[in-house]
Kinemage of the C-alpha trace (Angstrom):
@kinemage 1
@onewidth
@group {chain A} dominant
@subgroup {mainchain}
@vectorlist {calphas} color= white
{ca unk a 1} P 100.510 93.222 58.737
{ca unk a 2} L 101.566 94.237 62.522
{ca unk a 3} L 101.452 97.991 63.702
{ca unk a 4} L 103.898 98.587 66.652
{ca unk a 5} L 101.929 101.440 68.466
{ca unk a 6} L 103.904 102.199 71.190
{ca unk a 7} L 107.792 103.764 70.158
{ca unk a 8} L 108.618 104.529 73.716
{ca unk a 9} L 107.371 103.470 77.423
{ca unk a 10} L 107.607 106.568 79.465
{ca unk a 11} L 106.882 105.054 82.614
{ca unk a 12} L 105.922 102.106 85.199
{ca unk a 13} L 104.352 101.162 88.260
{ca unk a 14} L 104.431 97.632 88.302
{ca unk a 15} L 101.052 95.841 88.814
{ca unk a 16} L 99.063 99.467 89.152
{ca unk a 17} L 99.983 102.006 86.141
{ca unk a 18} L 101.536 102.452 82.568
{ca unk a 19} L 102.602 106.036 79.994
{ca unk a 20} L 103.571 104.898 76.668
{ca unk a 21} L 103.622 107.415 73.533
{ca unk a 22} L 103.437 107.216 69.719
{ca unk a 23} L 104.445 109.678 67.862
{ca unk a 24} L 102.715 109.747 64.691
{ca unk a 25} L 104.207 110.634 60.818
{ca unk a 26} L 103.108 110.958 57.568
{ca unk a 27} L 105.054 107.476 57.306
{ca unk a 28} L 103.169 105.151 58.494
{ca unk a 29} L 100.947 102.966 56.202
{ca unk a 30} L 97.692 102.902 56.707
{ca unk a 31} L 97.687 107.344 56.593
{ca unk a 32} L 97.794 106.256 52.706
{ca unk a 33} L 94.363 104.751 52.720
{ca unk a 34} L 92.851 106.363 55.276
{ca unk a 35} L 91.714 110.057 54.485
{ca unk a 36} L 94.585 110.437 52.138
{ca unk a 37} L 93.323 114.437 51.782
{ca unk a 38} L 93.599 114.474 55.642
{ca unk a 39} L 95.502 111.808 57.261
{ca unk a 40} L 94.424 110.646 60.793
{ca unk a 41} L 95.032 107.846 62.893
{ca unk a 42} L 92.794 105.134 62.832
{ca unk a 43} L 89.936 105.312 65.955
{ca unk a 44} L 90.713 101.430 65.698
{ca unk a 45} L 94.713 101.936 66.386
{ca unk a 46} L 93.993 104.835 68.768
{ca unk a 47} L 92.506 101.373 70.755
{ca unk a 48} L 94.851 98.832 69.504
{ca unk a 49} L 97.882 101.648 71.151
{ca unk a 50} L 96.272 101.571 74.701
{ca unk a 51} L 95.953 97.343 74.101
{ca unk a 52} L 99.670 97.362 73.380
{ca unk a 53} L 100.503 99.476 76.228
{ca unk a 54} L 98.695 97.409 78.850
{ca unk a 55} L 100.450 94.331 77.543
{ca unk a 56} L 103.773 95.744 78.466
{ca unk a 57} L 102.195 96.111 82.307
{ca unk a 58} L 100.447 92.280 82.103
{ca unk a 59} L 103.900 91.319 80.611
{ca unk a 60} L 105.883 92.885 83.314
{ca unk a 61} L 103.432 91.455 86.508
{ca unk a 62} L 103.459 88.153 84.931
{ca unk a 63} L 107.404 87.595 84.046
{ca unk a 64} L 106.575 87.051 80.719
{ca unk a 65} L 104.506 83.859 81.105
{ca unk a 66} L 102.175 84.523 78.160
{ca unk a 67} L 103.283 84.610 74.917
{ca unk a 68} L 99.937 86.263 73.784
{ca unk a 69} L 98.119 88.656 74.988
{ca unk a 70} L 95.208 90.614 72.753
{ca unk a 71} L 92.072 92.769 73.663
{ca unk a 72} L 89.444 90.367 74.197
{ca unk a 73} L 86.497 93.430 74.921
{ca unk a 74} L 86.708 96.961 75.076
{ca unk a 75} L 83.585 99.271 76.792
{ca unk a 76} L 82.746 102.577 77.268
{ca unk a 77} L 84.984 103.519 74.493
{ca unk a 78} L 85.111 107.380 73.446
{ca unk a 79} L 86.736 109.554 70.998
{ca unk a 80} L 87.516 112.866 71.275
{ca unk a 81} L 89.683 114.085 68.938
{ca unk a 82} L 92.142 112.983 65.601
{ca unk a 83} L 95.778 112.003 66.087
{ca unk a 84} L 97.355 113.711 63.368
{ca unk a 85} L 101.035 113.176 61.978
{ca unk a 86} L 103.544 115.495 63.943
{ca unk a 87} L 101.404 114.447 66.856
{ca unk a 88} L 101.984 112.561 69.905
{ca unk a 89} L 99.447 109.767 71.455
{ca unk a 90} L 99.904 109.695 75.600
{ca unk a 91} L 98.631 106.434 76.201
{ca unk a 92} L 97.979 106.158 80.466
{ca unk a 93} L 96.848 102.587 81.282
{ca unk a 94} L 95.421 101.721 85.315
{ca unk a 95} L 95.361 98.168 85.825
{ca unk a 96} L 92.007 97.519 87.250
{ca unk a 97} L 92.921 93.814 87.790
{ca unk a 98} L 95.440 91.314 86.501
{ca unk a 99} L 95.157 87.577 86.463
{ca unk a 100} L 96.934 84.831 84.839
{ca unk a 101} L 95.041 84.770 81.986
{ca unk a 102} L 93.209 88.062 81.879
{ca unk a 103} L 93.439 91.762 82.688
{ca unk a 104} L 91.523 94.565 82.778
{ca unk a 105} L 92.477 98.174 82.360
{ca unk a 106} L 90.896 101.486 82.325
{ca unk a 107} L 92.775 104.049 79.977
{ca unk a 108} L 92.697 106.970 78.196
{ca unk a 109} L 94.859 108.106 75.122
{ca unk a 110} L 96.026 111.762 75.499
{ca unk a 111} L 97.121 114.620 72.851
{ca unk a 112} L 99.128 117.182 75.469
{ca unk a 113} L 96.132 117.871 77.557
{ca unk a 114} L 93.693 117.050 75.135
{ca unk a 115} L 91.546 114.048 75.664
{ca unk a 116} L 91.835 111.700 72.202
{ca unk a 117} L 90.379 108.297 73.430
{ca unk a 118} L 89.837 106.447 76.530
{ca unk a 119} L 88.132 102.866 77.574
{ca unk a 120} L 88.123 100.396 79.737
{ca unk a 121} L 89.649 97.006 78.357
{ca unk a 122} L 89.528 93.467 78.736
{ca unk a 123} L 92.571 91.737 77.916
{ca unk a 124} L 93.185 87.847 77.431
{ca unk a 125} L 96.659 86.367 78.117
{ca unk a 126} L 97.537 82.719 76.480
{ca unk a 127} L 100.429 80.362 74.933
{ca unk a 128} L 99.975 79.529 71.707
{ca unk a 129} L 101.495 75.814 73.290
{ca unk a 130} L 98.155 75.620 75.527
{ca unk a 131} L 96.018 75.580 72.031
{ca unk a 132} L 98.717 73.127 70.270
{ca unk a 133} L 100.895 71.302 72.268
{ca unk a 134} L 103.758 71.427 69.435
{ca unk a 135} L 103.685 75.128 69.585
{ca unk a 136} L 106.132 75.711 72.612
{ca unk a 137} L 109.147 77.005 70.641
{ca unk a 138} L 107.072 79.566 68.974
{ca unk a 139} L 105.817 80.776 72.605
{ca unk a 140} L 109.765 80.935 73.536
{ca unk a 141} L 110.818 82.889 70.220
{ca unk a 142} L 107.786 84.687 70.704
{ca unk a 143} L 108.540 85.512 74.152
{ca unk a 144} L 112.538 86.762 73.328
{ca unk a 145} L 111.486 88.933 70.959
{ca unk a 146} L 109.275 90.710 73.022
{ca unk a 147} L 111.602 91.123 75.629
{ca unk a 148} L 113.981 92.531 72.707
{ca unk a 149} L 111.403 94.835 71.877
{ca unk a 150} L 110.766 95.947 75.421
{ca unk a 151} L 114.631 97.106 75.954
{ca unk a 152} L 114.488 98.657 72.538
{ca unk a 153} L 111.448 101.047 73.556
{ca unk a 154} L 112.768 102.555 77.311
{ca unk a 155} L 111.072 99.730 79.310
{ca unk a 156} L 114.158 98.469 81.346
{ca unk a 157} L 115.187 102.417 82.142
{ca unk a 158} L 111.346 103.136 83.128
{ca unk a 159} L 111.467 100.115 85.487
{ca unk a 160} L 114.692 101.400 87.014
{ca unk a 161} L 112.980 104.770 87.588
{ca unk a 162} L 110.229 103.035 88.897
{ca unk a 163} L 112.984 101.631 91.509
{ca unk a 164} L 112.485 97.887 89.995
């Protein structure tokens, strides 16, 4: 099962800075199982939004290059307070450095001006063709989807904002 955490990218500074929210409702999946008397978002997918919204950035830098990209360490992580449904997570992601194959970030996940999590993470970036050589149309089909996905949630209008 695959969560899509972030619904819209709010904005972009290429190489140095990314706002994405997600806008939580009683329909998503996992509020079933997880304190069904009071529904909260996962601390895990609190994380796992902030790892999806630095991708977009490490995406963006690298012209798509990497079909995969996925949190390879997180530190100093802290939660603050529950992301309930009605609620929106503010996800603001600094690039502290990004490489070909890794990236690190510093972020922290906001509810208005409420602090809900923040971290610094470690991301890795790879092909799936690099692991098996026969893999190299998944990395393409891989790679048009995303950039599907990344027109259907704002990212080409907050590039043009960001004058890119």
């Amino acid at each position: 099962m695959k969560f899509l955490l972030v619904d819209r990218i709010e904005s972009i500074e290429p190489g140095r800075r990314i706002v994405t929210t997600k806008a939580l409702t009683l329909a998503e999946e996992y509020l079933a199982d997880h304190f069904p008397a009071f529904p909260v978002m996962p601390g895990v997918l609190m994380l796992e939004a902030m790892v999806q919204s630095a991708a977009w950035l490490v995406r963006i830098e690298q012209d798509y290059a990497r079909s995969v990209i996925v949190l390879e360490s997180a530190r100093n992580v802290r939660y603050a307070n529950f992301v309930q449904p009605g609620r929106k997570l503010r996800c603001e992601l600094d690039a502290v450095s990004i490489g070909a194959d890794s990236a690190r970030f510093k972020g922290v996940g906001w509810l208005d001006d409420e602090k809900a999590v923040s971290a610094r993470l470690e991301l890795k970036c790879f092909n799936l063709s690099g692991r098996s050589g026969y893999l190299a149309d998944a990395d393409a089909s891989i790679i048009n989807d995303l950039k599907k996905l990344f027109e259907l949630i704002g990212g080409p209008s907050a590039l043009t904002a960001a004058g890119r």
